[in-house]
Every structure is written in C-alpha cells, then in structure tokens.
C-alpha positions in Angstrom: -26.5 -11.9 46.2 -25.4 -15.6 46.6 -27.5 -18.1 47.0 -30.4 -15.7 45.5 -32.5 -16.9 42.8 -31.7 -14.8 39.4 -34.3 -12.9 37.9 -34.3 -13.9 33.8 -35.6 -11.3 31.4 -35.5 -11.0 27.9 -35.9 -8.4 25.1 -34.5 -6.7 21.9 -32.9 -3.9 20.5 -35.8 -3.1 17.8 -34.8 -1.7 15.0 -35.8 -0.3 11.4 -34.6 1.3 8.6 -35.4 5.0 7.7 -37.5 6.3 5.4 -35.3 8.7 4.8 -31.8 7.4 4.4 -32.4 3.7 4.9 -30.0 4.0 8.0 -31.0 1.7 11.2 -33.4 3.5 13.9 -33.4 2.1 17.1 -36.7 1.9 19.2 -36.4 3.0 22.8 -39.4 2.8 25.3 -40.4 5.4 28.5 -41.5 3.3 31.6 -43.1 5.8 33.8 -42.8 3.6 36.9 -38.9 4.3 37.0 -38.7 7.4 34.2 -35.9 6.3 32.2 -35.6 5.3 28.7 -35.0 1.7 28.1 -34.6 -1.3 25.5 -38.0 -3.3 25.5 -37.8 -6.2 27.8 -39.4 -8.3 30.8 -39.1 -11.3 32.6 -39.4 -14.9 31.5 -43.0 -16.7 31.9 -43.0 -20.0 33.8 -41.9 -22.3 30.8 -41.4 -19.3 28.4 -37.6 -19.7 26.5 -35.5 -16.1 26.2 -35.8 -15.9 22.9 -40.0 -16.5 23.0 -40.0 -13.9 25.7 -37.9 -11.0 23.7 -40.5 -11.3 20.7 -43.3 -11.6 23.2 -42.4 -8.6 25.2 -41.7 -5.9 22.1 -45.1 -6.7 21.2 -46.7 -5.7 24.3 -44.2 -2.7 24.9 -44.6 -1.5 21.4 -46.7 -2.8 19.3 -44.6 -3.6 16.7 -43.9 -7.5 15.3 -40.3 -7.8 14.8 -37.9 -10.6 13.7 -35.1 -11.8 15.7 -31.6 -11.8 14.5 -28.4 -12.6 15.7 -28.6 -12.7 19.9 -26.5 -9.9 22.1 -24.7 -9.9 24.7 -26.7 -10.7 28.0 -26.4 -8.2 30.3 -25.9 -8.7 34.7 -26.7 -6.1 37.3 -28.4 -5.9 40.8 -32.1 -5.3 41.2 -33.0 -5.1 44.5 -30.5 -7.1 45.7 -31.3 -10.2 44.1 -29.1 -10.8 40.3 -30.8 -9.8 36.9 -29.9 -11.5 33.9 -31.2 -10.3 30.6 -30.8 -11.6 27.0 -31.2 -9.5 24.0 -31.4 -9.7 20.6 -31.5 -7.5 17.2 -34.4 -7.8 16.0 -35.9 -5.5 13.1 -39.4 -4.2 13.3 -42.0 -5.6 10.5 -45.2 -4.4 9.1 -47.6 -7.3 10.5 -48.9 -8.3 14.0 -47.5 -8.9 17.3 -48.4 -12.1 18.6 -52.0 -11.7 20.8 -51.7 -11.1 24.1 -53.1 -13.7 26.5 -52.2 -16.7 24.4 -51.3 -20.0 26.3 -47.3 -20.5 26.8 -46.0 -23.6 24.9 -43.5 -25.9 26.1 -40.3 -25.1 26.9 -38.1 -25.8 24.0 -34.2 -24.5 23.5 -33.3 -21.3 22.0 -31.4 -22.9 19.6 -33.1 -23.0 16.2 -36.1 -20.9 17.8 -38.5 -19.3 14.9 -41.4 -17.2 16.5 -44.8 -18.1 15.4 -46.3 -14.9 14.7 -49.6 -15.2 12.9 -50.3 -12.9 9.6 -54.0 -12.1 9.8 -54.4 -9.8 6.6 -58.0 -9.2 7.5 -57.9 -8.2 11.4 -59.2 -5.1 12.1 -56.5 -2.6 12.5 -56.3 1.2 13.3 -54.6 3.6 11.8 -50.7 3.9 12.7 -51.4 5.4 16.3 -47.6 5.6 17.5 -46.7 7.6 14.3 -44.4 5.1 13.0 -43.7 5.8 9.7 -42.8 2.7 7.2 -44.8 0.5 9.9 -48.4 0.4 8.3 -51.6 -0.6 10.4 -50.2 -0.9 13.5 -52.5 -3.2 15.1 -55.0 -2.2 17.7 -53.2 -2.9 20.7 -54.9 -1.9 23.7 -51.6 -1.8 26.8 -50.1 1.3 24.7 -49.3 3.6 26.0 -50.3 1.6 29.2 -48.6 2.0 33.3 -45.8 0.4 31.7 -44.5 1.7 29.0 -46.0 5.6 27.7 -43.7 6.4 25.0 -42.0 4.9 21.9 -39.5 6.9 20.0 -37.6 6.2 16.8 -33.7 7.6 16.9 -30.7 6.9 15.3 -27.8 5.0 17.0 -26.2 7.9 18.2 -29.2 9.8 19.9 -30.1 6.6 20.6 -27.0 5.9 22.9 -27.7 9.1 24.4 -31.4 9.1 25.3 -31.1 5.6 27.1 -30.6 5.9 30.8 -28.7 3.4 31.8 -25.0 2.6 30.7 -25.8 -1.2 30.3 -28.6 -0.2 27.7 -26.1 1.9 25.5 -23.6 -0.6 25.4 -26.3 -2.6 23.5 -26.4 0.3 21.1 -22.6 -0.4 20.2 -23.0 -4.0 20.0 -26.3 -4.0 17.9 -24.2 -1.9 15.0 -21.4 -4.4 15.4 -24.1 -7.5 14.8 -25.7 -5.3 11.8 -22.2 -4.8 10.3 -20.6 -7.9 10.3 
C-alpha cells in the first residue's frame, strides 16, 4: 500500500442517554451495500476538515444533530488495497437539526478549536419522530433515510452495542467511547 494515496474518513460514536436509566446508548447504522453494522462515517469533502465531516456525515446517516466531544482514537485498515484512515469522535445526539444537506463546504480550517455551525430553526417543518427515537423530538424531515446507504438505526447499550457491530475496529471504539465518557 506504499506510495497509495490514503482514503480520510470521518465520523462519531453517537450517543444518548436513556430514558429509562439515563445510561449512554450508542447509535449503530445498517449499510446494506456491505450488510454489517457500523459507526456513522464517510469520507472527507475536498476542503472539508475531520471534524466538519464527522458532524456532517451522522446527519445524513441518521438524522440526528449531535455535538462533538472529546476526539477518539483514529482507526487504520486496508480497503481495497489502498490505506483508510478514519477519525472519530463522541459525540451525543441532540434534539434539533442536522445541518442541510447540499450546503456549500467552507474553507478548510484546523480541527483545533472547531465548533459546528448547526442552525436552530424552531419553525421548520418537521415530521413526527420517524426512526422511533425516543427523547429525540421532531426529527427533521430528512429525505436519504433509510436511503441505499444506510436502512437502519438502532439504539443499544455499550455492551450490545460491542456485539452488534461487525467489525473489531468498530468495537474497540465502543471501549474507548466509555473511557472518554468516564474520565
């Protein structure tokens, strides 16, 4: 894989508290193209920082606005024979609005100090919480879900969590993700 450029992705470990216990839930999304269970994520846009592209992508794979916390470990593997590299953050889920799809990419500018600009429109039309996502109100009417690339979002606890993602890479982010909470 020398010499090959390196694809950079970004994306979170989305999380919540429960309604129930007030214990984190972790949101893991289905992409039907590959049938595993994943961490949102996706690859940078032209100009697009890591951190900009995390926020970006859990609002198109989820519909769901979140805020960024403290950044993960990135994590390295093969795709296709050219290297992957993704960064991830914690980042809680918030009642609100993902930013729109389709809006234009601003300068590059460093991670560091980074604050998403996510707009609060308290009178956009919304629909009615259409992923079943309790404690996440008005979910936005986001057209891409479930869309080719992602058809399911599920709620779980750490645990189940760690066992319902696919690939070992993922659930090591579920061990890391409760150290970041914790600490």
């Amino acid at each position: 894989m020398a010499g090959k450029p390196v694809i950079r992705a970004a994306g979170c470990v989305l999380w919540r508290r429960s309604a129930r216990d007030g214990r984190p839930e972790i949101a893991l999304v289905h992409r039907p193209r590959y049938d595993d269970w994943s961490h949102p994520k996706g690859k940078l846009k032209r100009g697009e920082n890591a951190l900009r592209c995390a926020v970006r992508e859990v609002g198109e794979e989820t519909g769901v606005r979140c805020v960024p916390g403290p950044e993960l470990p990135t994590v390295r593997y093969p795709v296709k024979g050219r290297p992957k590299e993704v960064r991830y953050w914690a980042a809680e889920a918030v009642p609100g609005y993902p930013d729109e799809p389709g809006e234009p990419d601003e300068p590059d500018e460093p991670d560091d100090g980074f604050t998403p600009n996510i707009p609060n429109i308290p009178d956009a039309p919304s629909i009615p919480n259409i992923l079943n996502i309790p404690n996440v109100p008005n979910i936005p009417n986001v057209p891409n879900i479930p869309n080719d690339e992602v058809d399911q979002l599920v709620w779980l606890p750490p645990e189940e969590a760690r066992e319902r993602l696919t690939h070992a890479h993922d659930r090591a982010l579920v061990d890391a993700f409760l150290d970041a909470i914790t600490t």
